[in-house]
N, C-alpha and C positions, 0 to 999 in steps of 0.2 A: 602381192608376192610374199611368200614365208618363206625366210631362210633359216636350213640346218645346217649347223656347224658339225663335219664328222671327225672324227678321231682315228689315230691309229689301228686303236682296237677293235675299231667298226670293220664290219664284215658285210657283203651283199644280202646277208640274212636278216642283219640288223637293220640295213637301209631299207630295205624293203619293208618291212616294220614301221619304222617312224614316215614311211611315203602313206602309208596304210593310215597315219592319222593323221594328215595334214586335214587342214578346211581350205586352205586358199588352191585355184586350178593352175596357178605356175608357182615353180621350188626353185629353190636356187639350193645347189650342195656345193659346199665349198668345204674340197679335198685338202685333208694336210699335208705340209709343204716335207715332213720329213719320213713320209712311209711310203709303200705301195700300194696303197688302197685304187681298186680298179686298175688294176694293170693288166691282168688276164683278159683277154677278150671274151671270155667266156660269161665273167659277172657282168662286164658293159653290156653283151647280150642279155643277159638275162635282166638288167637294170630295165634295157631296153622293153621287153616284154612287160614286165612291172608295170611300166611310164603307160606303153600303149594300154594297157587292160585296164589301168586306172583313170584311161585320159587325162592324166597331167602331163604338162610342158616343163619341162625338168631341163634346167641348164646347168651347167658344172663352173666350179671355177677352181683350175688348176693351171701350173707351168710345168708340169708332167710329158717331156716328150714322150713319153711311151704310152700316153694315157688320151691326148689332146688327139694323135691321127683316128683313133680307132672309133675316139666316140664322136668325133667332125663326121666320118663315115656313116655312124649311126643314128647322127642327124640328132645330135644334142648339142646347144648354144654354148659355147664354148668363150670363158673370159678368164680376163688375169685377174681380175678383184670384184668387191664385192661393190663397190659404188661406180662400178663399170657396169655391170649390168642391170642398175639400175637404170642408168641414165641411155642404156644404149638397143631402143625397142628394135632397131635394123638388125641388129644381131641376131635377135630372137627369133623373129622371119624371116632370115637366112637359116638357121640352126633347122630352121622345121626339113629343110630338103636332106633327102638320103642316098647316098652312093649305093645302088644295090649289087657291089661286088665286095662291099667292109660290110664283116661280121661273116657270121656263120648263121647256118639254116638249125632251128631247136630239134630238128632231127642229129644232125652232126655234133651240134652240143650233145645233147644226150648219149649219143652212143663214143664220142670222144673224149672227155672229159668227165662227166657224170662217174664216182664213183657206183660199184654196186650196192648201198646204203645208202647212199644219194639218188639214187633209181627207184630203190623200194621204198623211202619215204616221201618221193617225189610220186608216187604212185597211188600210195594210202592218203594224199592229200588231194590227188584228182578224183580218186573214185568216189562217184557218189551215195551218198549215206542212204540208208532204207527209208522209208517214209514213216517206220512208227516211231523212229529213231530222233526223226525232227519231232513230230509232235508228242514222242514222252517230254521232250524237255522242255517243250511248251509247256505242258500240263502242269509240268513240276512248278516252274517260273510263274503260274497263276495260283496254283495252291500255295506256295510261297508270299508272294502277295498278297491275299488273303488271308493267312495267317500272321504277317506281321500288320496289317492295319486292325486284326481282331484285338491284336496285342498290344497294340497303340490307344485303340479303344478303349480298352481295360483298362491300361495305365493311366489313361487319361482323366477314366472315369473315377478311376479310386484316388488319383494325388492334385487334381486341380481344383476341385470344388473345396469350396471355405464357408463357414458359416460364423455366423455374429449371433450368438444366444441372448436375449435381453430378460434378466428375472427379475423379477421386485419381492423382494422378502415380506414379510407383515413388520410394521415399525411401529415405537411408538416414543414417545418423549416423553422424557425423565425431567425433574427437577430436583436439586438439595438446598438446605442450606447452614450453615453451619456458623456460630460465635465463633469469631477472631479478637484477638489482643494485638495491638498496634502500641509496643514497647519502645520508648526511644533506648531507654538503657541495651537492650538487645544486639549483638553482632550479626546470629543467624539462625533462625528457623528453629522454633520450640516444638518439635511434632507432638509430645505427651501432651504439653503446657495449650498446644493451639495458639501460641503465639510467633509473630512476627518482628523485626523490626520496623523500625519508622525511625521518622526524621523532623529534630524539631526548628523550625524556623522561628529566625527572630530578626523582629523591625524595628528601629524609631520613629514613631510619628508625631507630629505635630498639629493643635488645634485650636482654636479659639472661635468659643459660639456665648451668648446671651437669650436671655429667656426675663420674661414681664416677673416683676414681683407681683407677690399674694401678699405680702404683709400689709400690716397697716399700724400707721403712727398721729397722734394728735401734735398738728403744728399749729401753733400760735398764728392768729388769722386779723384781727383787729386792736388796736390797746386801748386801757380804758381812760375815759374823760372823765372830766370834774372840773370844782372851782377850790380854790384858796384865798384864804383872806391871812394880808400878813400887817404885821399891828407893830405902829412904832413906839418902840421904848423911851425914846431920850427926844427931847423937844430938839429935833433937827431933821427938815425934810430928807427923805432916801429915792431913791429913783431904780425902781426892779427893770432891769432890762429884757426883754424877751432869750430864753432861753436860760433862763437861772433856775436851775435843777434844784426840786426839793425833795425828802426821804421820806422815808419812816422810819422808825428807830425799835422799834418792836416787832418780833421774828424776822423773816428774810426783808432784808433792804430793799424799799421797789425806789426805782427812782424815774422822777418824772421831773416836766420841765415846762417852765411859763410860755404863752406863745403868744402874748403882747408884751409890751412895755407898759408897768404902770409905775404912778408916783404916789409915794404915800408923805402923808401933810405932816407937818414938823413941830407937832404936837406929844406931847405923851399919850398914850390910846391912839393915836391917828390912825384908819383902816385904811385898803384898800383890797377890792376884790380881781382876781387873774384869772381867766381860762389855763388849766394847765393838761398835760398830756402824757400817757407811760411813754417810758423811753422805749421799753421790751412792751410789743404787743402780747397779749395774753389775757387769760381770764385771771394769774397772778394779783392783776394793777387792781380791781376790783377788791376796793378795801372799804371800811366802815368808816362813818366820822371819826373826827378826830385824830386819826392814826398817822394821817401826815404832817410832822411837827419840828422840820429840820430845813435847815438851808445850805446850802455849799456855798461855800466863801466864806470874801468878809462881809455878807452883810448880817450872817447870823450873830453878829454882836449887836445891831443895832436895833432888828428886824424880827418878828415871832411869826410863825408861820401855822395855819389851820385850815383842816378842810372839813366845814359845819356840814355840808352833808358827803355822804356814801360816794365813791365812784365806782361807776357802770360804763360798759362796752367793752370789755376785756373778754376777747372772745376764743376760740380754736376751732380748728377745722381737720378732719380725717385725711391723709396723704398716703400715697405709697410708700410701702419701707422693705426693708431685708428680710426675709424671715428663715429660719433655720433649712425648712424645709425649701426654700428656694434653692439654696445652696447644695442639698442632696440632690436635688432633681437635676441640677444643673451639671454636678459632678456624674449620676447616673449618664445622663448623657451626651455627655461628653465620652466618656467611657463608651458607650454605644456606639456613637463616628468613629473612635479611634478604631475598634473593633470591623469597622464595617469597610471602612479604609484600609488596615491592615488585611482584610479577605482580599480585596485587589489584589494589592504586592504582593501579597502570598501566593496567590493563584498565577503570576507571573513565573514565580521561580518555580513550578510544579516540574516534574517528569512528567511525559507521556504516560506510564502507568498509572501517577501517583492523584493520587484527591486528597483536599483538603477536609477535615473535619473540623467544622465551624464552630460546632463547640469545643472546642480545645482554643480556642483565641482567646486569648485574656491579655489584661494588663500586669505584667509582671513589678516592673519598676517607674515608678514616676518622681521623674528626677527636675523637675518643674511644675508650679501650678500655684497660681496667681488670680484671685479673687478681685476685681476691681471695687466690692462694697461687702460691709461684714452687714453683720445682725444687726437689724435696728435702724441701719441707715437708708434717712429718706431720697429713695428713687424710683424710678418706672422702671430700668431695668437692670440687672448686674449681669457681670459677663466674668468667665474664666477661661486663663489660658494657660494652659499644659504642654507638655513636652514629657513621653513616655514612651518604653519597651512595654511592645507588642508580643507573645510569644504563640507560635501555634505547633502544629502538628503533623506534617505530612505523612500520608499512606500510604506504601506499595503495594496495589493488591497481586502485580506479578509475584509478588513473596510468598502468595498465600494458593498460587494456583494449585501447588503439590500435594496441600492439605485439602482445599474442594479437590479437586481430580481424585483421590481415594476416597471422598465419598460418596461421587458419581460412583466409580467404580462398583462400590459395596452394594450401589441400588441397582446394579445390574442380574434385569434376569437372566434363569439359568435358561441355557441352549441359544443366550441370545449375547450379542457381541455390542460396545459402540461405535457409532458409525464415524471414521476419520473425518476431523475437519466441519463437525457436529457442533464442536464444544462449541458453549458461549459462555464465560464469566463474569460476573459482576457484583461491586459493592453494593449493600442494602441500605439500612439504614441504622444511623450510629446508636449503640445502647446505650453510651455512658462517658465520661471522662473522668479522669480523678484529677488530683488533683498535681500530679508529677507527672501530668501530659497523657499518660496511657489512654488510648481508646478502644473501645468496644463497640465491635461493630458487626453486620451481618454480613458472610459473604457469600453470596448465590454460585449455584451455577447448573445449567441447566444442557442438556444431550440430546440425542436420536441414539435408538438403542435396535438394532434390527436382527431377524432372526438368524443362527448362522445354516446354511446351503453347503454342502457336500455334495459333491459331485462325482467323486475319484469312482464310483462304480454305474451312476447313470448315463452317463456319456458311450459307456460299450454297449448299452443296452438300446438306445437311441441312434445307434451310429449304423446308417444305411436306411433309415425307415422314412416313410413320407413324413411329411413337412410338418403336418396336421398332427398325427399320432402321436411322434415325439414330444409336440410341447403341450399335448393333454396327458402327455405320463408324465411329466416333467411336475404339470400342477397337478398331478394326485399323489404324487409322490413326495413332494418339497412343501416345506410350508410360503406359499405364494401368496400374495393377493390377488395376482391378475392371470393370465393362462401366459405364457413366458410366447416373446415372439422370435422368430429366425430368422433372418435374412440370408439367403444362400449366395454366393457368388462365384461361379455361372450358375444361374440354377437350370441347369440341361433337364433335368429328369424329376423337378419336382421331391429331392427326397435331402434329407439330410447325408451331408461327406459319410464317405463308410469308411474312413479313419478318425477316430478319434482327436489324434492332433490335429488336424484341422478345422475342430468346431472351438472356439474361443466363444467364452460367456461374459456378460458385463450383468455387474451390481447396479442396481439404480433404485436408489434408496428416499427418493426426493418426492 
């Protein structure tokens, strides 16, 4: 069931109208409570005719006495509200029967009420139309047709299709390179100078290493032996006890010492002869007759001392000892680990950009350094420990991109562009260091440089042509390496968009 709600200013012209487009086969009208809408019996009649010739079952909903007899007569279902006639299908089966003495006959309509303007448009709307008259406006309503899906066509064809150009220019790579100065004194960017700043780092480190001696020393290895005879002066026996040290008295003093007991007879002249021995082993003790003639103590008042022959066995023997050049070597490298250790810690504190230049590490200050044996002394091995500032040299080659990047640039050939996102740069290899830390160093850097593509007048020239054509004008025209390809989307018709904005081209330079 579709209900219309009507209005005051509804009219049987207008109802008739909206009954004209319902879809559902029963209506419900539901009259307003403060007009006269259908009160003439004339429009109920004619409601009525409408309802019949449309076959719809048309119920009303009014409290209209003047409205409810005539069209109960007319055999329209008749209700007080709207969820009344929903719920009430007896009613609508009662509604259907008609009293054939309510209403009037569409003859007495007409010729009673019917104004004369209402008769002649009531007349030009029965007569039937000619027959060329239906089918011109058929014909019209197909050429019409026709016409807007040619136009549909068209518009379809010129604003929907897209295309993807793909070119590849000719490339080629470039490389520069250029000296850089890596200044600590510097705040910012020498562009004349070709200098940069830098940054100098400094460490304390600590070390201690040994290394064999090279030198070599004569040490006293065996002492010399012999005999002594000592001769008593005064008639009174003497008793030499073992260990009574006797001299020489003529250049250096050796002295040596008995290694028995003996007793000499208590006589004037009395002998006696003693094994005796150096005290200091060496080839020193190694002296001639005679030359031992002395005694410590007291027996040298009583007692005379002589050795009748030579002493032999005073020997020496070759050992390790210090030698100058141990001690350079050893400082050498020493110096070498602090340096080599300082490149760790150093390479610690670096930046992301920054590199160390290894030749700028030195020793600046050595504020310790401790020799365990000097020159001369006998050992296998000496050893030194230090305590010293380390200083080096950090580089940013980010500082230096500005000066490579112009001279990329400068290498660029004419008609040809660098390709974004090409660039690579990087440090070479260091020239030099002075000695107030400055380094010299190479710095690369290296492009894709591709040719440049203008387009702004071949794209109208290509725009609507097959698919194929265009991108063999595209590589006789551009400097290409490859034949350029197209992807169309939709591709209906095999041809490139015949608008221009719609073909989008891509660089592909790889």
């Amino acid at each position: 069931m579709q209900t219309i709600q009507l209005f005051p200013d509804d009219d049987i012209v207008s109802i008739n109208d909206q009954l004209g487009r319902v879809s559902a086969r029963r209506v419900l009208l539901i009259l307003p409570s403060n007009g006269r809408l259908l009160t003439n019996q004339v429009e109920l009649a004619r409601l009525r005719r409408q309802t019949d010739m449309l076959r719809l079952e048309v119920g009303l909903v009014t409290s209209d006495p003047d409205v409810r007899p005539v069209a109960k007569a007319l055999g329209f279902p008749l209700f007080r509200t709207a969820e009344q006639a929903a719920d009430n299908e007896r009613r609508w089966r009662r509604g259907r029967r008609r009293m054939e003495k309510a209403g009037l006959s569409p003859t007495e309509i007409k010729s009673t009420f019917l104004s004369e303007q209402d008769r002649l448009e009531a007349s030009q709307r029965m007569r039937p139309k000619p027959r060329w008259q239906k089918w011109l406006w058929r014909y019209i309503g197909i050429i019409a047709f026709f016409m807007t899906l040619a136009i549909f066509y068209v518009g379809v064809a010129y604003a929907v299709p897209g295309a993807t150009i793909t070119l590849r220019p000719y490339t080629e790579q470039i490389s520069v390179s250029k000296q850089v100065v890596a200044d600590p004194e510097l705040e910012t960017v020498n562009f004349s100078g070709a200098s940069i700043p830098a940054r100098v780092l400094t460490i304390t480190e600590e070390w201690v290493t040994e290394v064999e001696t090279t030198g070599r020393v004569d040490v006293a290895d065996a002492p010399a032996r012999g005999k002594v005879v000592f001769v008593n002066t005064i008639a009174q026996p003497a008793t030499v006890p073992a260990g009574t040290r006797v001299t020489t008295s003529a250049g250096t003093r050796i002295v040596y010492q008995t290694l028995n007991p003996v007793d000499v007879p208590g006589v004037v002249g009395g002998t006696a002869e003693v094994d005796i021995v150096a005290v200091e082993p060496g080839p020193q003790g190694n002296v001639p007759a005679n030359q031992i003639n002395r005694i410590e103590g007291s027996l040298d008042t009583q007692l005379e001392v002589r050795n009748l022959e030579e002493l032999t066995g005073g020997a020496v023997r070759s050992a390790a000892a210090v030698a100058q050049a141990d001690l350079d070597r050893l400082e050498a490298q020493v110096t070498q680990y602090l340096q080599t250790v300082a490149v760790g810690r150093m390479s610690e504190l670096l930046g992301p950009a920054e590199f160390l230049a290894q030749e700028s590490v030195r020793v600046t200050t050595i504020e310790q350094q401790t020799f365990t044996h000097f020159v001369g002394e006998q050992t296998d091995r000496v050893a030194l420990e230090i305590r010293a500032q380390v200083q080096g040299t950090a580089v940013n080659t980010n500082e230096a991109l500005d000066l490579i990047y112009n001279e990329l640039a400068l290498a660029v050939k004419p008609n040809y562009a660098l390709v974004p996102d090409s660039f690579a740069f990087f440090a070479g290899d260091v020239l030099g260091v002075d000695s107030q830390g400055r380094v010299s160093f190479e710095m690369r850097g290296e492009g894709t440089i591709a040719a440049e593509i203008d387009l702004s007048s071949h794209l109208d020239t290509i725009a609507g042509q097959p698919v194929e054509n265009g991108t063999l004008y595209l590589y006789d025209q551009l400097p290409l390496q490859t034949v350029p390809t197209a992807r169309v989307i939709p591709n209906w018709f095999g041809r490139l968009p015949y608008l221009p904005a719609r073909m989008q081209t891509e660089i592909v330079t790889d």
